[in-house]
N, C-alpha and C positions, 0 to 999 in steps of 0.2 A: 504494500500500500504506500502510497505517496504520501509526504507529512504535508498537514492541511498551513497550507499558508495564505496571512491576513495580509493583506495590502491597506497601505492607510498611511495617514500622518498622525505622527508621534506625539503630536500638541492637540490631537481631536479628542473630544470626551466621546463619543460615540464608537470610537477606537478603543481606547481605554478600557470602556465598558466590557465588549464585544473579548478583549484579550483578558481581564477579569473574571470573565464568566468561566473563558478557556479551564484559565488559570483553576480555577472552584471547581472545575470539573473534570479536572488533570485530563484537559483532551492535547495531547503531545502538536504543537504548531508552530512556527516561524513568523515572527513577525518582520516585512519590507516597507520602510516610509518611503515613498515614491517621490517623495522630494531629495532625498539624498539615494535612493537608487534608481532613476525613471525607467517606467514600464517600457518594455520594448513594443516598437507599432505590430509586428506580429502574434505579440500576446492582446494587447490592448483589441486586435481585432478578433481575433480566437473569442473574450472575453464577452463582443459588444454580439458575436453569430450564438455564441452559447444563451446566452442572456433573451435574444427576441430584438435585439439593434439596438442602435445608439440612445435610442430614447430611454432605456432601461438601466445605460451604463452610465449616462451624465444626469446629474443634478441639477435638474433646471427651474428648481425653485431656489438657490442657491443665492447668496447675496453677490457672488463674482459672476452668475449669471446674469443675473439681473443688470448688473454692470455692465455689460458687455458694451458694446456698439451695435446698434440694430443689425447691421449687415454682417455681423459674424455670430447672429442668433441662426441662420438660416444654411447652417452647413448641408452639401446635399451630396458628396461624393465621402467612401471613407478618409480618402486621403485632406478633405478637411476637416472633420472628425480630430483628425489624428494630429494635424494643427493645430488646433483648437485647444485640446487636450495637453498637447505639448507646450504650447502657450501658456496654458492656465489648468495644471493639474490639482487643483483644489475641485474643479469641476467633477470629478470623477464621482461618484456614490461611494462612501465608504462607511466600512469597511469592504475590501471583497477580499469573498471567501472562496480557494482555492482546492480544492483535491481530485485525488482521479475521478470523485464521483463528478463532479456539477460546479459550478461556479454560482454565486449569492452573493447580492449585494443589500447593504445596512444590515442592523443588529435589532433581534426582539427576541428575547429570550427564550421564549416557546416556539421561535423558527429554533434558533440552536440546539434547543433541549433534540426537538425532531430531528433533528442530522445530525446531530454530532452525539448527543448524550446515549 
């Protein structure tokens, strides 16, 4: 089996949380802040086809959304996606949850308990 790994930033409380729970539940996992390691565009898109498409894997209620500039709310190719993202990886939904099973993105504890626990 593959060890499950959390993707996130290390200053997010909903990261925190999601790696406390782990932790409470001794489920063995890795944690990547994709600010000091950036996802690679390969996985990033693996990620966004796993998930059901970009709209599942970015955060668009997000205050750096919201910020954006109209004309790069409307990305329509992966490869601006992947600008975009690369530009402004806060965007991302976090945590996401990595293993050979499935990929999952944010933290609710009775999602966890169901997959992981």
């Amino acid at each position: 089996m593959i060890m499950l790994m959390i993707y996130g930033l290390k200053n997010c409380s909903t990261c925190k949380k999601a790696i406390q729970w782990l932790d409470e539940h001794q489920v063995a996992h890795q944690f990547v802040d994709y600010r000091d390691q950036p996802v690679s565009a390969d996985l990033l898109l693996q990620w966004s086809e796993q998930l059901g498409g970009w709209a599942k894997l970015v955060n668009r209620a997000s205050p750096t959304w919201r910020n954006l500039p109209e004309e790069r709310k409307t990305p329509e190719r992966d490869q601006d996606w992947l600008q975009l993202i690369a530009d402004f990886p806060t965007l991302v939904r976090r945590p996401v949850a990595v293993d050979d099973q499935a990929v999952s993105v944010g933290f609710k504890p009775d999602l966890f308990t169901q997959r992981f626990a």
